[in-house]
GUMI-636494 format. One record per atom (N, C-alpha, C): residue number from 1; atom name; x, y, z. Coordinates in pm, whole numbers, padded with zeros to 5 digits. Layout:
BEGIN
<rec i="NUM" at="CA" east="X" north="Y" up="Z"/>
...
This chain:
BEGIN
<rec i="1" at="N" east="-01383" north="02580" up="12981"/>
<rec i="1" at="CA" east="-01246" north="02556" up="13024"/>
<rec i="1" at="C" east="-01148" north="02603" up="12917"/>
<rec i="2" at="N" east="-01157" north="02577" up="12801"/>
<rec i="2" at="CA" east="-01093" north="02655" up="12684"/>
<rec i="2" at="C" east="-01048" north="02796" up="12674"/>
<rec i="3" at="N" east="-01181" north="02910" up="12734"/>
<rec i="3" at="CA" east="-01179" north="02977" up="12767"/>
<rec i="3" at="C" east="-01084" north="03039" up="12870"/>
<rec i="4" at="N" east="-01047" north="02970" up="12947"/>
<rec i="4" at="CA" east="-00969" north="03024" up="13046"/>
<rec i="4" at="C" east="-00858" north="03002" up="13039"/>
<rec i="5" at="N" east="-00817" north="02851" up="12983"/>
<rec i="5" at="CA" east="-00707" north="02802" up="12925"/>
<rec i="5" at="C" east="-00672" north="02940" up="12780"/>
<rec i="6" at="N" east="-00681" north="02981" up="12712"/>
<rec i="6" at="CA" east="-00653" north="03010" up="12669"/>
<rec i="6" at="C" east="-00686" north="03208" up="12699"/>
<rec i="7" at="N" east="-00725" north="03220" up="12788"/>
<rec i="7" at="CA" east="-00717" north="03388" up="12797"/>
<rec i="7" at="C" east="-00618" north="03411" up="12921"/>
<rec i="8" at="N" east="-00585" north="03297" up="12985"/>
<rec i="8" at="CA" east="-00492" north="03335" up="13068"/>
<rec i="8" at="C" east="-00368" north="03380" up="12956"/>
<rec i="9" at="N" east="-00350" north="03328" up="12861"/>
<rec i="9" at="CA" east="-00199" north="03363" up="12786"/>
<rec i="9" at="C" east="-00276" north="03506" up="12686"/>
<rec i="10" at="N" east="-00345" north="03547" up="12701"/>
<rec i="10" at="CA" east="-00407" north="03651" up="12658"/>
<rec i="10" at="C" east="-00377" north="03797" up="12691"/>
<rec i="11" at="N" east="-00412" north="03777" up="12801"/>
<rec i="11" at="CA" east="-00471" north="03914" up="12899"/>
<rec i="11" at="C" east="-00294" north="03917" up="12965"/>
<rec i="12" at="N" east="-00335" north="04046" up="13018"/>
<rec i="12" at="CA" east="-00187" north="04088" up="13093"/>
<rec i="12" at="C" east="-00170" north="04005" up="13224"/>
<rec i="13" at="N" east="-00036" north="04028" up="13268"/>
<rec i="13" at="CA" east="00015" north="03973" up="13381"/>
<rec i="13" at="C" east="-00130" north="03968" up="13510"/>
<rec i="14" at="N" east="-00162" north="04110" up="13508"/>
<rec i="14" at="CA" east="-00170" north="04173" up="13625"/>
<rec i="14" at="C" east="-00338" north="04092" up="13642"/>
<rec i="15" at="N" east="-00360" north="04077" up="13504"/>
<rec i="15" at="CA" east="-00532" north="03995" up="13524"/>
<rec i="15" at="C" east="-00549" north="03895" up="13469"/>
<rec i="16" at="N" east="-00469" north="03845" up="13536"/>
<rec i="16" at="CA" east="-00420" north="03654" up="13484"/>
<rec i="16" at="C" east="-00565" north="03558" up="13576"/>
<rec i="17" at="N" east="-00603" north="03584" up="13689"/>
<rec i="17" at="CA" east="-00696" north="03579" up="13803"/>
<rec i="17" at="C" east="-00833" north="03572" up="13672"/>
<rec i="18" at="N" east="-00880" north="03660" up="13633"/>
<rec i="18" at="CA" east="-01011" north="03654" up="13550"/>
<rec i="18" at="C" east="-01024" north="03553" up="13453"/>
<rec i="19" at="N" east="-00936" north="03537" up="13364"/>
<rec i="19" at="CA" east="-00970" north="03409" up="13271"/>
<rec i="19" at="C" east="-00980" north="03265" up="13320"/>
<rec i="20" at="N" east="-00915" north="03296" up="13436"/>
<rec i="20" at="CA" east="-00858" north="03192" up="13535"/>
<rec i="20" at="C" east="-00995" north="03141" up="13610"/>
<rec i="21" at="N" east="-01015" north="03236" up="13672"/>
<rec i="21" at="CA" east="-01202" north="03186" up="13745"/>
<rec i="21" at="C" east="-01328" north="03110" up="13634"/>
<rec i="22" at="N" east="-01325" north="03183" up="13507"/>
<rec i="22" at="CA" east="-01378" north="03147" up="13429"/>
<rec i="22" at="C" east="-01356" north="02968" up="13393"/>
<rec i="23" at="N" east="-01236" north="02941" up="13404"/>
<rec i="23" at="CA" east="-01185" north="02795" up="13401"/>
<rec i="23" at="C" east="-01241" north="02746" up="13480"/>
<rec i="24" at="N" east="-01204" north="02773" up="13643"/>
<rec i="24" at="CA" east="-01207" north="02693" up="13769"/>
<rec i="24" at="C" east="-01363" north="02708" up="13802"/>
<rec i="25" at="N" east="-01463" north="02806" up="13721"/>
<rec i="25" at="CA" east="-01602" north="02765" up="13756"/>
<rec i="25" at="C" east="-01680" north="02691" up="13649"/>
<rec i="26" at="N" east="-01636" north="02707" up="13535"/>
<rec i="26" at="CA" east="-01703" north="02561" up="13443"/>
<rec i="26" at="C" east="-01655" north="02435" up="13498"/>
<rec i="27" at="N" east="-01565" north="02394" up="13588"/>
<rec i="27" at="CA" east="-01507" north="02273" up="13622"/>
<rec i="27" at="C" east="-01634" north="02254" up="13702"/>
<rec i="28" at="N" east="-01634" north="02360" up="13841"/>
<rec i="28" at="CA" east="-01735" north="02342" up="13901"/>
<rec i="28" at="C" east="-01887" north="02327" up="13892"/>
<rec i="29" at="N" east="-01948" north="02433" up="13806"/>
<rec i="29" at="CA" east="-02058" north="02426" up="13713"/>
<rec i="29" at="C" east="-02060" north="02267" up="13685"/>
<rec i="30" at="N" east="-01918" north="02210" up="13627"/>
<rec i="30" at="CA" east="-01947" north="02036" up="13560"/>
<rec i="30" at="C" east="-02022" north="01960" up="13674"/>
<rec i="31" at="N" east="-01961" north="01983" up="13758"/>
<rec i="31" at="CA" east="-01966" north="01884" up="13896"/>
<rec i="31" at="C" east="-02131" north="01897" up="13958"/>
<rec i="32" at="N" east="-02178" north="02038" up="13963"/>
<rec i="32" at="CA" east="-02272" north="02064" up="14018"/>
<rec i="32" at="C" east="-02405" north="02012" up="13957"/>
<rec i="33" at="N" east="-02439" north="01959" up="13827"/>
<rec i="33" at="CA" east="-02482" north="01958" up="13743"/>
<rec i="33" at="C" east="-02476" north="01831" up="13748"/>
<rec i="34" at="N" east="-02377" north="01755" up="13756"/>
<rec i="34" at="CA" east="-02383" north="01579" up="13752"/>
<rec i="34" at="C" east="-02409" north="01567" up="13893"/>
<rec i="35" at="N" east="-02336" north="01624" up="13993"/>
<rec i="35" at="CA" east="-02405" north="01595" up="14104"/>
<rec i="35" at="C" east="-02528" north="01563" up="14159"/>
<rec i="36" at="N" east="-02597" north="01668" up="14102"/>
<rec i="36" at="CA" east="-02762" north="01701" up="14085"/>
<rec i="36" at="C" east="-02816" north="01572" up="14052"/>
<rec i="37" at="N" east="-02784" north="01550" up="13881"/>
<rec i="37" at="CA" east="-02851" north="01428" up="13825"/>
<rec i="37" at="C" east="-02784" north="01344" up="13926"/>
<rec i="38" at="N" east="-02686" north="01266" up="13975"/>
<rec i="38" at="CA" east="-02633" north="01172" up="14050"/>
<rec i="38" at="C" east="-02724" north="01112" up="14105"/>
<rec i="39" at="N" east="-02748" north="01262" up="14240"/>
<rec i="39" at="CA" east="-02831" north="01273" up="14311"/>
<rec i="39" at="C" east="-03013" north="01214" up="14330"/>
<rec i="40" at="N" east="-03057" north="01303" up="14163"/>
<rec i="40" at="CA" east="-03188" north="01229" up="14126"/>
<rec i="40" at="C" east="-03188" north="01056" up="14121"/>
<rec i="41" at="N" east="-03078" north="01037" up="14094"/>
<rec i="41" at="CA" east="-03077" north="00883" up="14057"/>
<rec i="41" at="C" east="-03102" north="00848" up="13963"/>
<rec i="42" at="N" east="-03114" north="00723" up="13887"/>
<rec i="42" at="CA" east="-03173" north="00713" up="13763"/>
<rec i="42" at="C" east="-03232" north="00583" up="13862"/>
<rec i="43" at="N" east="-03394" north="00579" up="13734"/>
<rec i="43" at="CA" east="-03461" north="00457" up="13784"/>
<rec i="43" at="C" east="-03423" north="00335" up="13643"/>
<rec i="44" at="N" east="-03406" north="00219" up="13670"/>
<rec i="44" at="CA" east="-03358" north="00122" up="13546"/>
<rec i="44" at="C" east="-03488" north="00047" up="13551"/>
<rec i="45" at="N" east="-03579" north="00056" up="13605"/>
<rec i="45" at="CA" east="-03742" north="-00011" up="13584"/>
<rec i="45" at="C" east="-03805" north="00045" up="13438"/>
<rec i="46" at="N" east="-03772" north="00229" up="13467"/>
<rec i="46" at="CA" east="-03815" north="00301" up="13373"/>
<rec i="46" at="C" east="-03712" north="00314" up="13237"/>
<rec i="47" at="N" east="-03632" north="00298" up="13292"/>
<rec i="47" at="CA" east="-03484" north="00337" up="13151"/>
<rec i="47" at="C" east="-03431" north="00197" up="13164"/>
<rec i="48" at="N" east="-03378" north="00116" up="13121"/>
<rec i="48" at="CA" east="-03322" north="-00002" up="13153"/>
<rec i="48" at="C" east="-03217" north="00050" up="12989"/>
<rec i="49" at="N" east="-03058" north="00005" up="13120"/>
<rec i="49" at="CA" east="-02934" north="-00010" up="13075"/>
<rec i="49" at="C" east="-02989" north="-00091" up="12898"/>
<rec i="50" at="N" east="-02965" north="-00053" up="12821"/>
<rec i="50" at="CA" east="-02909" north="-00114" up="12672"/>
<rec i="50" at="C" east="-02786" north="-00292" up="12660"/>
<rec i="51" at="N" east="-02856" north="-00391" up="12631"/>
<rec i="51" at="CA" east="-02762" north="-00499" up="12636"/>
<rec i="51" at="C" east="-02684" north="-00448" up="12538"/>
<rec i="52" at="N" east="-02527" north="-00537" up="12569"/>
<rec i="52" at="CA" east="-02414" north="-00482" up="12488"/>
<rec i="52" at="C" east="-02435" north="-00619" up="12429"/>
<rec i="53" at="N" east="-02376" north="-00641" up="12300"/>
<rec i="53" at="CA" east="-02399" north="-00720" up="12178"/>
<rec i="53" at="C" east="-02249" north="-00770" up="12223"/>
<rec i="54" at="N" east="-02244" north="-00898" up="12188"/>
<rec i="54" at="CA" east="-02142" north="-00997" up="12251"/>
<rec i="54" at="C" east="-02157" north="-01053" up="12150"/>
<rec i="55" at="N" east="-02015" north="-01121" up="12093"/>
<rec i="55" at="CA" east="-01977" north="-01233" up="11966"/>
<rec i="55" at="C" east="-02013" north="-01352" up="12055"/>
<rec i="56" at="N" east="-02044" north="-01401" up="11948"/>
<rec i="56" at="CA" east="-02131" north="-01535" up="12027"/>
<rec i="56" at="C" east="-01973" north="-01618" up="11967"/>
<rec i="57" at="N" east="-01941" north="-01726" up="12055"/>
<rec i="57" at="CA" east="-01833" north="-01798" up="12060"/>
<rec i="57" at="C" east="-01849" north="-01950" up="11962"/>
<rec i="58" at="N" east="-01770" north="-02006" up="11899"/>
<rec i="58" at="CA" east="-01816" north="-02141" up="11789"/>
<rec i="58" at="C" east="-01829" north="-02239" up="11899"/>
Protein backbone atom coordinates (compact mmCIF):
# COMPACT_ATOMS: atom_id res chain seq x y z
CA UNK A 1 0.00 0.00 0.00
CA UNK A 2 2.96 2.41 0.51
CA UNK A 3 3.81 1.65 -2.74
CA UNK A 4 1.02 3.03 -4.39
CA UNK A 5 0.46 5.67 -1.95
CA UNK A 6 3.42 7.00 -2.75
CA UNK A 7 4.04 6.41 -6.70
CA UNK A 8 0.87 7.85 -7.43
CA UNK A 9 2.67 11.41 -6.56
CA UNK A 10 5.54 9.98 -8.58
CA UNK A 11 4.70 8.99 -11.97
CA UNK A 12 2.98 11.40 -14.43
CA UNK A 13 -0.52 12.53 -14.66
CA UNK A 14 -1.33 10.32 -17.46
CA UNK A 15 -0.25 6.92 -15.33
CA UNK A 16 -1.61 7.79 -12.10
CA UNK A 17 -3.97 4.28 -12.71
CA UNK A 18 -0.64 1.93 -12.23
CA UNK A 19 0.67 2.80 -8.83
CA UNK A 20 -2.83 3.03 -8.03
CA UNK A 21 -3.78 -0.80 -8.77
CA UNK A 22 -0.73 -1.76 -7.03
CA UNK A 23 -2.45 -0.13 -3.78
CA UNK A 24 -6.03 -1.35 -4.41
CA UNK A 25 -4.58 -5.07 -4.90
CA UNK A 26 -2.44 -5.44 -1.70
CA UNK A 27 -5.71 -4.25 0.09
CA UNK A 28 -7.25 -7.08 -1.65
CA UNK A 29 -4.41 -9.65 -1.53
CA UNK A 30 -5.00 -8.55 2.61
CA UNK A 31 -8.51 -9.70 2.57
CA UNK A 32 -8.02 -12.80 0.50
CA UNK A 33 -5.51 -14.24 2.68
CA UNK A 34 -7.43 -13.64 6.05
CA UNK A 35 -10.37 -14.71 4.42
CA UNK A 36 -8.82 -18.02 3.64
CA UNK A 37 -7.47 -18.47 7.23
CA UNK A 38 -11.06 -17.15 8.53
CA UNK A 39 -12.40 -19.63 6.57
CA UNK A 40 -10.03 -22.64 7.84
CA UNK A 41 -11.16 -21.71 11.24
CA UNK A 42 -9.06 -22.06 14.05
CA UNK A 43 -9.55 -25.11 16.36
CA UNK A 44 -9.14 -23.83 20.37
CA UNK A 45 -9.02 -27.74 21.51
CA UNK A 46 -5.69 -27.65 19.60
CA UNK A 47 -4.47 -23.87 20.14
CA UNK A 48 -6.33 -22.61 23.15
CA UNK A 49 -6.70 -18.68 23.45
CA UNK A 50 -3.69 -17.53 26.09
CA UNK A 51 -5.36 -16.37 29.70
CA UNK A 52 -4.91 -12.63 30.07
CA UNK A 53 -3.24 -11.92 33.54
CA UNK A 54 -5.70 -9.87 35.67
CA UNK A 55 -4.63 -7.78 38.98
CA UNK A 56 -6.03 -9.69 41.49
CA UNK A 57 -8.19 -7.13 43.66
CA UNK A 58 -7.30 -6.59 47.91
Amino acid sequence: MIAGAIGTNMVPQEFFGIPERFSVFSAIGFNVILGINLFKGFDFKKNPLPKLKTKESP
